[in-house]
N, C-alpha and C positions, 0 to 999 in steps of 0.2 A: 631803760637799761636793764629792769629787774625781768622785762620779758623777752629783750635779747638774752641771758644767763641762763632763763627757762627753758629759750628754746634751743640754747646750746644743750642745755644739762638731758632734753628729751633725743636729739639729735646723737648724743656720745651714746645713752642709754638704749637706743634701738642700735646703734652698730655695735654695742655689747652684746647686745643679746642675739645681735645676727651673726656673732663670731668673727670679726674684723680686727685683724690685728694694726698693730699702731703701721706698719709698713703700707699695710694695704687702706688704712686711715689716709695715710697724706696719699699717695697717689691717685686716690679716689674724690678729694679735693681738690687737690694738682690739675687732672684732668675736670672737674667741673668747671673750675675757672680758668681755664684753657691759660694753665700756668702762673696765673696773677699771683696765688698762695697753695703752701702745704698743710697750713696748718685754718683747723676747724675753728677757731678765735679767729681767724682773717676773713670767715665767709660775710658775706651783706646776708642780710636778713630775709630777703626774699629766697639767697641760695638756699640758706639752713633750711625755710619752710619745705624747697621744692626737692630737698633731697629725704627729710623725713616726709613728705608725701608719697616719695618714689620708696621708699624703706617699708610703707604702711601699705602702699595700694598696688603696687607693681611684683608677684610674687618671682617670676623669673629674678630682677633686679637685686629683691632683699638675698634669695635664695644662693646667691653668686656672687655678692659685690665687688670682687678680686675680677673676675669676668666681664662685669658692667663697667669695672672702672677702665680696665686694659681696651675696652672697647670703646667708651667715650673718649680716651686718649688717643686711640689709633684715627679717630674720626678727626680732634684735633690738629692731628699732625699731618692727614690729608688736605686738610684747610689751610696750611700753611705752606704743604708743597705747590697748591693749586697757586697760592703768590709765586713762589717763584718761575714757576713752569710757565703762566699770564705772561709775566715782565723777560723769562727766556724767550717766549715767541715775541713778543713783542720787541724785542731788539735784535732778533735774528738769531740768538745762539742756538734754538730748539726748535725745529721745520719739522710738521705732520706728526706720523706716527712712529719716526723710524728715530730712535733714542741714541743711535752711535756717535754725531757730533754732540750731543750734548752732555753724554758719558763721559768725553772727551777733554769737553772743555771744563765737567765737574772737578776730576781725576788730577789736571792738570795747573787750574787756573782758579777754581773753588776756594775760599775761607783754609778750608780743610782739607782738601783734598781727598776727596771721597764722592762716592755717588749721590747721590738724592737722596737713596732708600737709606743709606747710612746714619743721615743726620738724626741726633734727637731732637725731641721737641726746643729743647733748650737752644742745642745748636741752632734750628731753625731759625728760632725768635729772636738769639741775641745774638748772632754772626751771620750766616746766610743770609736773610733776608733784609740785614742792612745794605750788605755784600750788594745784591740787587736792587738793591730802590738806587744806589749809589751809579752802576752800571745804568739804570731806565734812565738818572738825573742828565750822565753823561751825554746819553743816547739822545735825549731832547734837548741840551743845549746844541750837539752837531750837527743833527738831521738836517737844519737848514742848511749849513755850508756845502754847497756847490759840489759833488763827485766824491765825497770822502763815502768810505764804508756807510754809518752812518746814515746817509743820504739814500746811497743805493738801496740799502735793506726799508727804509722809509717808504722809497714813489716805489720800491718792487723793480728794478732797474737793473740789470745785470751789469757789473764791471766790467769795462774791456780794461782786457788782457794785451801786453806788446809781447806777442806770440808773431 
């Protein structure tokens, strides 16, 4: 315990003295544990070490931290669109590289109704992406039934139409 509290008390002392304000304290957390905690009392002991490493040995990183941190978070939140956008193509809502139906179906049929690039991290984690595992859950229990949506987006099978 007494060299978790050491290496909390060395880990506060270098973002002092890197000039880090309490704002940019928890975001800078926030985004190491890709959400899990804000607060530098919630990091595991390996985070503390590997962020006073990067404090000590990465001069870019120490020199910026408001920078590095808005950066590991945007990487975060990429990782998080990349779930949803998998589980869109994978159920049909989101085909190639052309983004209008799925613009569409964010806008209108979305948690939030909003684009992709809108959500935050948070939104992501704890509405969106339940949002979609729920739609994938749907998607695999229909895909076997015989001609429904479902199905068709499954074998790749176009719906006819009574045109």
């Amino acid at each position: 315990m007494t060299q978790t509290k050491d290496k909390h008390r060395k880990l506060m002392t270098l973002l002092s003295k890197a000039g880090v304000d309490e704002e940019t304290r928890h975001d800078l957390v926030y985004a190491w544990t890709c959400g899990r905690t804000k607060s530098t009392t919630g990091l595991y002991d390996n985070e503390i070490d590997d962020i006073i490493w990067k404090l000590q040995n990465d001069g870019l990183f120490s020199s910026n931290v408001k920078r590095s941190a808005n950066a590991i978070n945007e990487l975060a939140i990429k990782e998080k669109r990349s779930i949803v956008l998998a589980i869109a193509q994978k159920v049909g809502i989101h085909e190639g590289t052309s983004f209008t139906k799925f613009n569409a179906f964010m806008k209108e049929r979305s948690v939030l109704k909003k684009q992709l690039t809108k959500y935050t991290f948070e939104e992501l984690t704890e509405q969106l992406i339940p949002q979609f595992k729920s739609i994938e859950a749907n998607f695999e229990k229909s895909k076997d039934k015989a001609f429904n949506k479902a199905w068709h987006e499954h074998y790749k099978i176009p719906e006819i139409t009574n045109n």
